[in-house]
Each structure stands twice: as structure tokens, then as C-alpha cells.
Wavefront OBJ file of the C-alpha trace (Angstrom):
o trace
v 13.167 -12.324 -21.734
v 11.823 -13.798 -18.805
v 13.094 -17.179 -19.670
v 16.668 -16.053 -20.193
v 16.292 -13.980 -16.581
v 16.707 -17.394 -14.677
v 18.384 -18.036 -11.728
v 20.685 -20.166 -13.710
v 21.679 -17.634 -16.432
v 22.854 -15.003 -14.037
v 24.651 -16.860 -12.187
v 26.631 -17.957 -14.869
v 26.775 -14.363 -16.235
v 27.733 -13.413 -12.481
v 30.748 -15.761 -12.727
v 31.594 -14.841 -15.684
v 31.534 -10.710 -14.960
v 34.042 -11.591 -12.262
v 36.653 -13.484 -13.787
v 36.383 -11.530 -16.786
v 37.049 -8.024 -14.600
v 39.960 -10.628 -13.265
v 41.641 -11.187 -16.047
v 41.710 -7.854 -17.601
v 42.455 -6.154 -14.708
v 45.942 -5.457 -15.590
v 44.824 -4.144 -18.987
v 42.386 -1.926 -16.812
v 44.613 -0.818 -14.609
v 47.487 -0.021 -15.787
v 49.761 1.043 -18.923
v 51.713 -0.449 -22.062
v 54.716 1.188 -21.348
v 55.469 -1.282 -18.290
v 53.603 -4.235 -20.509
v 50.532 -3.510 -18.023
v 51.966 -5.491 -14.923
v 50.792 -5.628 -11.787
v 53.446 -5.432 -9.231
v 56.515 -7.383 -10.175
v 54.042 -9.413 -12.525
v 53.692 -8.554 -16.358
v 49.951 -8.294 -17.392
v 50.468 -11.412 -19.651
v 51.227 -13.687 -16.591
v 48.969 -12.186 -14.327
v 46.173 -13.353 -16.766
v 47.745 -16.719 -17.366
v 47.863 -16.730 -13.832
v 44.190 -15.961 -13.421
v 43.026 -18.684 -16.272
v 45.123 -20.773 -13.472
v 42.806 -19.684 -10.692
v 40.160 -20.464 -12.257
v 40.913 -23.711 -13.005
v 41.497 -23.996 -8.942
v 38.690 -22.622 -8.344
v 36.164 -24.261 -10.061
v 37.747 -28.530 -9.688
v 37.981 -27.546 -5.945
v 34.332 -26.347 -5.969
v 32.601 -28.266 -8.174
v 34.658 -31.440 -7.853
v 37.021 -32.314 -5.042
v 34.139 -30.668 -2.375
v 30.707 -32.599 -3.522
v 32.668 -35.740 -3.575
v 35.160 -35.431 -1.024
v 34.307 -33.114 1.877
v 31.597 -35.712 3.380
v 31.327 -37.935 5.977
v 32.505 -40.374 4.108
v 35.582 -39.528 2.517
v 36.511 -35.895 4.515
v 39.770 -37.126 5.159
v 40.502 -37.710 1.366
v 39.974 -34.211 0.834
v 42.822 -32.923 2.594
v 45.668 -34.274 0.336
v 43.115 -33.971 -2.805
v 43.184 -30.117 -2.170
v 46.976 -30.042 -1.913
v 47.443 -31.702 -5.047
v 45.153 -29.839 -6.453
v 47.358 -27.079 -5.040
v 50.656 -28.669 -5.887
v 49.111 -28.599 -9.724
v 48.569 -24.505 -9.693
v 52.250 -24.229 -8.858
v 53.676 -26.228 -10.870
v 52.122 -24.416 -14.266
v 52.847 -21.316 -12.813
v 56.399 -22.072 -12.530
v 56.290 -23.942 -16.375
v 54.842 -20.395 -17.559
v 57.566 -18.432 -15.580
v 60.410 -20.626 -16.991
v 58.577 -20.805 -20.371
v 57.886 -17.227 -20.876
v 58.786 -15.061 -18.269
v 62.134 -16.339 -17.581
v 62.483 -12.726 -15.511
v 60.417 -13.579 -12.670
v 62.287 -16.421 -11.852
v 65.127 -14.749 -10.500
v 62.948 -12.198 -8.559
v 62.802 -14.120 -5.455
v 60.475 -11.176 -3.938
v 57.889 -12.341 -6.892
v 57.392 -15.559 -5.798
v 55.180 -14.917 -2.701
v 52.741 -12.509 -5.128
v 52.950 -15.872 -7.589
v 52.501 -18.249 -6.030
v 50.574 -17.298 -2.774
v 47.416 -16.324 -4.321
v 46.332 -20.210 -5.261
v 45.946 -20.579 -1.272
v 43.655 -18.042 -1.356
v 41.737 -19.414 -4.374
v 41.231 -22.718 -2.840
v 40.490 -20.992 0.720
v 37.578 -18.933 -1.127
v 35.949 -21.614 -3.220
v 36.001 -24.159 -0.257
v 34.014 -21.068 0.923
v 31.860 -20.557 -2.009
v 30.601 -24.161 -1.836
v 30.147 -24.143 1.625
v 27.455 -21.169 1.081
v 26.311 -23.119 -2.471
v 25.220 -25.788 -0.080
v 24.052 -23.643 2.541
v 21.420 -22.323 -0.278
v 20.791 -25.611 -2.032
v 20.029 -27.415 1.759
v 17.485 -24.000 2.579
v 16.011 -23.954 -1.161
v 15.123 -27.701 -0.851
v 13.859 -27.472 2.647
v 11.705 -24.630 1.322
v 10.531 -27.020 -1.405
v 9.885 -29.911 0.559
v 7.684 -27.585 3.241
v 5.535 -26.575 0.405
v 5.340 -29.624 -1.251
v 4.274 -31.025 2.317
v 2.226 -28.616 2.927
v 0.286 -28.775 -0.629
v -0.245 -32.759 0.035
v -2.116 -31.859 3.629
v -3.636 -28.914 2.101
v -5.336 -31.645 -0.869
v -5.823 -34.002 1.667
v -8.219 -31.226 3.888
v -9.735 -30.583 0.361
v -10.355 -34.018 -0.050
v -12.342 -34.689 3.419
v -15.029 -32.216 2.512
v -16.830 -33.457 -0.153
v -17.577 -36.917 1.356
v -18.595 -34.846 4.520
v -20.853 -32.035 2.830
v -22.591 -34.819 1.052
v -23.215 -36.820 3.824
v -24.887 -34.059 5.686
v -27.304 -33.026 2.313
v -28.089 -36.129 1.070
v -29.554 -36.553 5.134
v -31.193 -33.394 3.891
v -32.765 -34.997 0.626
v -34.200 -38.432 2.423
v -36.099 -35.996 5.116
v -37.575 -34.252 2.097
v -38.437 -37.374 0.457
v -39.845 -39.378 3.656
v -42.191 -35.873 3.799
v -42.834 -37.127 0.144
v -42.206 -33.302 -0.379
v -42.999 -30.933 -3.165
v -40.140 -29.206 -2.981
v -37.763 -32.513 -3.116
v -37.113 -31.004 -6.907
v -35.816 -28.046 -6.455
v -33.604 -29.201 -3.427
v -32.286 -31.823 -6.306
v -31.469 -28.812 -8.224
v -29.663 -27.190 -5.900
v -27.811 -29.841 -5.128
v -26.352 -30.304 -8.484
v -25.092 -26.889 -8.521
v -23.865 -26.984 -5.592
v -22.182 -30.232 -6.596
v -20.795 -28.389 -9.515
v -19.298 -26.082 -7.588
v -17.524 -28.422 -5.500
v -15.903 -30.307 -8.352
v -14.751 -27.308 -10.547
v -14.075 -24.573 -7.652
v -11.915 -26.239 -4.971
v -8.532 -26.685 -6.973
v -7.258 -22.730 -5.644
v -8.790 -19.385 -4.307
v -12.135 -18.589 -5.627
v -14.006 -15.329 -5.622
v -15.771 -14.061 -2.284
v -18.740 -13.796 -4.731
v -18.942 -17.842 -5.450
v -18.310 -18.443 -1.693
v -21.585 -16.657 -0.837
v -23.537 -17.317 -3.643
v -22.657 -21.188 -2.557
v -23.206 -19.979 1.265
v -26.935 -18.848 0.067
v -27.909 -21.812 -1.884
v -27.099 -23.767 1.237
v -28.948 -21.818 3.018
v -31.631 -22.614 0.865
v -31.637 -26.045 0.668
v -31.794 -26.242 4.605
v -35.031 -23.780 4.951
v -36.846 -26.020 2.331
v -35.969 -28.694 4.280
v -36.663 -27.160 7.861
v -39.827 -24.439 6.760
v -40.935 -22.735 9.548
v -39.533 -25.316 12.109
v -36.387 -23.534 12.443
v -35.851 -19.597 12.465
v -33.081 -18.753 10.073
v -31.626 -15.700 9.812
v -29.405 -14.655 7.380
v -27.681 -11.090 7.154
v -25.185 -11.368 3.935
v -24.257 -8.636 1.620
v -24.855 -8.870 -2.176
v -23.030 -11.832 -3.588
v -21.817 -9.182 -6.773
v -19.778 -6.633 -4.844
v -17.708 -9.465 -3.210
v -16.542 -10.519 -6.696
v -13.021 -8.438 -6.221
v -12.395 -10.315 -3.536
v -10.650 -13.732 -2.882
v -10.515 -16.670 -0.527
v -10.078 -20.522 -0.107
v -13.176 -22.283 -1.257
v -16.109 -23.670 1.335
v -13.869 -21.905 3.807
v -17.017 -20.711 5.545
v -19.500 -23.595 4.792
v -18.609 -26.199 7.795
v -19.434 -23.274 10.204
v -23.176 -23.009 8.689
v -23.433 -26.821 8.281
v -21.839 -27.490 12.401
v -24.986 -25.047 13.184
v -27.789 -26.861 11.689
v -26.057 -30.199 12.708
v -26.088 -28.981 16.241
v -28.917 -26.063 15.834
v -31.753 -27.871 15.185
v -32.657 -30.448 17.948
v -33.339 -28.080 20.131
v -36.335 -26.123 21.407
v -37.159 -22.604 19.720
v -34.192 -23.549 17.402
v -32.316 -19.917 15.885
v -29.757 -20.108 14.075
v -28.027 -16.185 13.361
v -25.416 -16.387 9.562
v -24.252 -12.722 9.575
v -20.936 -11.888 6.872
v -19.372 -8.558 6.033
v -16.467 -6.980 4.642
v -14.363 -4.169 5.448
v -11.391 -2.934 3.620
v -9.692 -6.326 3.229
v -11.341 -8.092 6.418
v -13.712 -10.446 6.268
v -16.218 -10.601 9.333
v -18.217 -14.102 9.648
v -20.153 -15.103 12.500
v -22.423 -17.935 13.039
v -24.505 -18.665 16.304
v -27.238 -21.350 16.891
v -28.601 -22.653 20.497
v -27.558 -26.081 21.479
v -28.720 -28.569 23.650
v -25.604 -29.487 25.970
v -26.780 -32.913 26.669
v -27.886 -33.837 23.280
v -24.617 -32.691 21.994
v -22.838 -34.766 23.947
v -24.670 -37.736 22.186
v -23.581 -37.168 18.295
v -21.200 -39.028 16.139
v -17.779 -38.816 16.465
v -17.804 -37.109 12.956
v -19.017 -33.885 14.082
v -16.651 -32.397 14.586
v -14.522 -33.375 11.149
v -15.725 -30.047 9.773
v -14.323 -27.328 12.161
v -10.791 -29.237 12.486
v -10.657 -29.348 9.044
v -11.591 -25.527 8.575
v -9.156 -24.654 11.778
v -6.220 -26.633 10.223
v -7.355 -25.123 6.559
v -6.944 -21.882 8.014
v -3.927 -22.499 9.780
v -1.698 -23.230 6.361
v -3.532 -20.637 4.227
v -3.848 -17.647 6.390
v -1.139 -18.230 9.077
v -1.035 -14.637 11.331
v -3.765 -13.286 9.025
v -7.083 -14.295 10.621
v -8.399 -15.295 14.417
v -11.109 -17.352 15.062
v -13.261 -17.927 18.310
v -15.378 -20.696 18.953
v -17.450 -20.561 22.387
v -20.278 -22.494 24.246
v -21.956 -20.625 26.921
v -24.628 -22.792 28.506
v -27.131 -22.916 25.579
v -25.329 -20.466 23.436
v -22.750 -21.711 20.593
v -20.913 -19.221 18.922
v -18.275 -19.302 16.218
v -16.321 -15.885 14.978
v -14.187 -15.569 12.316
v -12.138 -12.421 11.075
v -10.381 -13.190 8.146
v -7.471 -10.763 5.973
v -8.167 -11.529 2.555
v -4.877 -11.997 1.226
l 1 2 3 4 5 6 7 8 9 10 11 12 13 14 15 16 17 18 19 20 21 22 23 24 25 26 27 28 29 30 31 32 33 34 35 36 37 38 39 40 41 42 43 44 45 46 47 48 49 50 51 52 53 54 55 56 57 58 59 60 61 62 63 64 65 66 67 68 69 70 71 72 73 74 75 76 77 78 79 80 81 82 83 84 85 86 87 88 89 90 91 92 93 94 95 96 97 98 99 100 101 102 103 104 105 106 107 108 109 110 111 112 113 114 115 116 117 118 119 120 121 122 123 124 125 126 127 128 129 130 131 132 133 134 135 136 137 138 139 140 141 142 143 144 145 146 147 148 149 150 151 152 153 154 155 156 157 158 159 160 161 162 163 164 165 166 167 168 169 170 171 172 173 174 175 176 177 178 179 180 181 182 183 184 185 186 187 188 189 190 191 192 193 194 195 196 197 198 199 200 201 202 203 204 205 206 207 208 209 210 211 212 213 214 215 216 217 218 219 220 221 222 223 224 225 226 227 228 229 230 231 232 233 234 235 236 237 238 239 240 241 242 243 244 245 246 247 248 249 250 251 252 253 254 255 256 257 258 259 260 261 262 263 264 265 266 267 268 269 270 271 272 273 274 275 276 277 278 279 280 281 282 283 284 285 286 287 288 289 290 291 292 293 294 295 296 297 298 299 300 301 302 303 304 305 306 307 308 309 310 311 312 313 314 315 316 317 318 319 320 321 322 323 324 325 326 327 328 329 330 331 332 333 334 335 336 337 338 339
């Protein structure tokens, strides 16, 4: 059912509603006794007449327009259309003479004859004005989204050669320390690996995000211990499962703080997430050295341009975010309308 409910099909049944209405409109109308005419017109002609129209309609829209009334060729148009015209009149007046020898000598018929084909052509040079009108918005439409699904892969793309760049720093402190826990960092690792490969094609549940969020987490206080004071205030990965969102949304926010977080002295860094309703509520704050900052990479800040423009295509009007330094205070806020 739904494939026969396409655009396509009802127009076509649209069109062909109309002209049917058209051409049985003297049979609708009115009455045997006068031979169901229409004015001075006999309900035979009057549909003769209309299969006419249609035939006007139709070459002028579909034909003589798309390959005519350009640029190019506009001023071919004009004496195509009054051909075109010229060709209506001339089988209305073979039918008359044919068939309905009558009309011909009602002089006050011939404007009702013959003046609706200037109408016909006026209309469908109006109908495929609109057409276009539509087809030019429909592909603009199409070509937006298209664009904007290309940037939207291309963000994607950028953050799994910059998450792993930032761990696998992670895994060579661990094994310098010739750590213990080097294994289970590996292991966590791979899943979040996993995740990054089989999650990131569309929205994912809230519940993956944080569960990913945590393992993060994770990774960075075996890698840190007691050097750095993390605190984490997240509420139960299961009752987030109902909800949706663009995956690692939230992760270059936790990964910008222990990038910038941890050179520092008395290093805090403060991961607090809730819900409400449909709002999402993330906040991340860490203490930064302002001169120290000043010295990193130039990739540092890859991650929150590529979360802000992320954020920008997906949940345009739907979220705000804040990002402020205040001496040795960073601070990024996010409220987010899962949609």
C-alpha cells in the first residue's frame, strides 16, 4: 500500500480526477433531453472539446516549456505556443463542421469554443512554472542534505584518528611505568574501539554514550591513580537506554579536560551528566594552567570544533553550549534536547 501511495501515483491519479470530472461534466450537470449541453455546446463536443484541452495542456507543459521557455531558446516559445494554439482551433472547427454542423452558424458559440484553449495554455504555462518552482526547492532540499551528510561523515571521520591519538599516549605512559594494569587498559581499549567502529554510523542510545563515557573514565584513572582527583557524578548507564543522541557527542569534552587538566598543580577535574524530561545536562570543569595552555599543539583544539560544528547540524535551535576560562578555571556546559 505504501508503495502505491507515492508521490508519483497521486499525482497521476490527481490529474486524472480532474480531467475526468472535466469531461463528464456535462453528463453531471445536466439532462438528455437537451443532449446534456453546456451552454450553446452539446455534451458530445464539450467532451471532444475537453480531450482537445488536454492535448493543449499537457504538449505545452510537458513539451514546448522544458525545451523552449529557457534562456536559450525563450523566444522560440512564443510562436511554438501559438501553433500549438492555432492546432486546438483548427480540430475544433473539423469537429464542428464534421459533427456539429449547428454550431457553426451560431456565431455567439464561437467565443465559448474557441476561447477556452487560451485559457488552457495560460494555465499550464502556469502549472509548469509551479512544477519547476517544486522540482528547483525539492532538489535544493536534496542537495542541502546530501551536503550536509558528507560534512556530517567527514566530522565522524576526524574522531577516531584523534581519540586514538590521545589513548594510545595513554597506553605508552602505562607501559614506560612498566604497569600492572597496562592489561586491562588494553582491554578497555578494544571495547572501546569496538564501539567506535560499529556505533558511529547514526544515533545511539544515551545508555552506550555513558557506558563509553565511564570506560574512559576508567582508562584515564588507571593511568593517572591518585595523581589526579577525578570526580565523576553520572546516573546509571540502564535508565538512559530510552534515550537517544549522536555518538561520542560528549567524549571530546572529557578528553579536552584531561588534555588540559592534568599539568597542573592539585589537578580536579569535575564530569557531572543528568537528564530531565528530554534535556540532557553535561558539564565538565578541570583547572588549567593559562601559560602552559598557551604552549600545546595546534591539535587541541580539533575536538571541541568538531563537537561545536557536530552540534550545530544535528541539533540546530535545540541545545546551547558555554565554554568559559576564568583565570584558572575552565568550564564547558552543555544542555542538550534529545530529539
Amino acid at each position: 500500500m505504501k508503495a502505491f501511495l507515492t508521490s508519483k501515483n497521486i499525482n497521476i491519479a490527481l490529474h486524472a480526477l480532474i480531467w475526468g470530472i472535466l469531461l463528464l461534466l456535462p453528463y453531471i450537470v445536466s439532462s438528455p433531453e437537451n443532449q446534456y449541453s453546456i451552454g450553446p455546446m452539446p455534451g458530445a463536443f464539450f467532451t471532444i472539446a475537453g480531450v482537445i484541452h488536454m492535448g493543449l495542456f499537457y504538449a505545452n507543459a510537458f513539451y514546448l516549456c522544458p525545451r523552449l521557455l529557457n534562456r536559450r531558446f525563450w523566444w522560440l516559445y512564443i510562436p511554438a505556443a501559438l501553433l500549438l494554439l492555432f492546432v486546438s482551433f483548427q480540430l475544433k472547427y473539423y469537429a464542428m463542421a464534421a459533427w456539429f454542423p449547428e454550431l457553426l452558424r451560431n456565431k455567439a458559440a464561437y467565443g465559448v469554443v474557441f476561447g477556452p484553449s487560451t485559457a488552457v495554455l495560460v494555465v499550464s504555462l502556469l502549472y509548469r512554472k509551479i512544477l519547476d518552482r517544486i522540482y528547483e526547492e525539492r532538489r535544493q532540499k536534496e542537495k542541502q542534505a546530501e551536503q550536509l551528510a558528507t560534512e556530517l561523515k567527514f566530522l565522524r571521520s576526524q574522531i577516531s584518528p584523534h581519540f586514538l591519538f590521545n589513548v594510545l599516549t595513554n597506553m605508552v605512559s602505562l607501559a614506560r611505568k612498566k604497569s600492572d594494569q597496562l592489561e586491562t587498559s588494553l582491554i578497555m581499549l578494544s571495547e572501546l574501539m569496538r564501539y567506535m567502529l560499529y556505533n558511529t554510523g547514526g544515533k545511539v542510545s544515551l545508555q552506550k554514550e555513558v557506558t563509553y563515557l565511564n570506560s574512559y573514565i576508567a582508562l584515564q584513572q588507571l593511568r593517572f591513580g591518585s595523581d589526579v582527583d577525578i570526580r565523576s557524578d553520572m546516573p546509571d548507564p540502564a535508565s538512559l537506554e530510552h534515550y537517544m543522541i549522536e555518538p561520542m557527542l560528549l567524549i571530546p569534552f572529557v578528553e579536552n579536560a584531561f588534555k588540559h587538566g592534568t599539568g597542573v598543580d592539585r589537578p580536579v577535574i569535575h564530569i557531572q551528566l543528568s537528564v530531565q524530561g528530554d534535556v540532557l545536562t553535561f558539564t565538565v570543569e578541570n583547572h588549567v594552567d593559562p601559560v602552559q595552555d598557551n604552549s600545546k599543539d595546534d591539535s587541541s583544539g580539533i575536538g571541541l570544533s568538531n563537537v561545536t560544528s557536530r552540534l550545530e547540524l544535528l541539533y540546530r535551535r535545540h541545545y546551547t553550549l558555554t565554554v568559559n576560562t576564568d583565570n584558572d578555571q575552565f568550564l564547558a556546559h552543555l544542555t542538550l534536547k534529545l530529539i
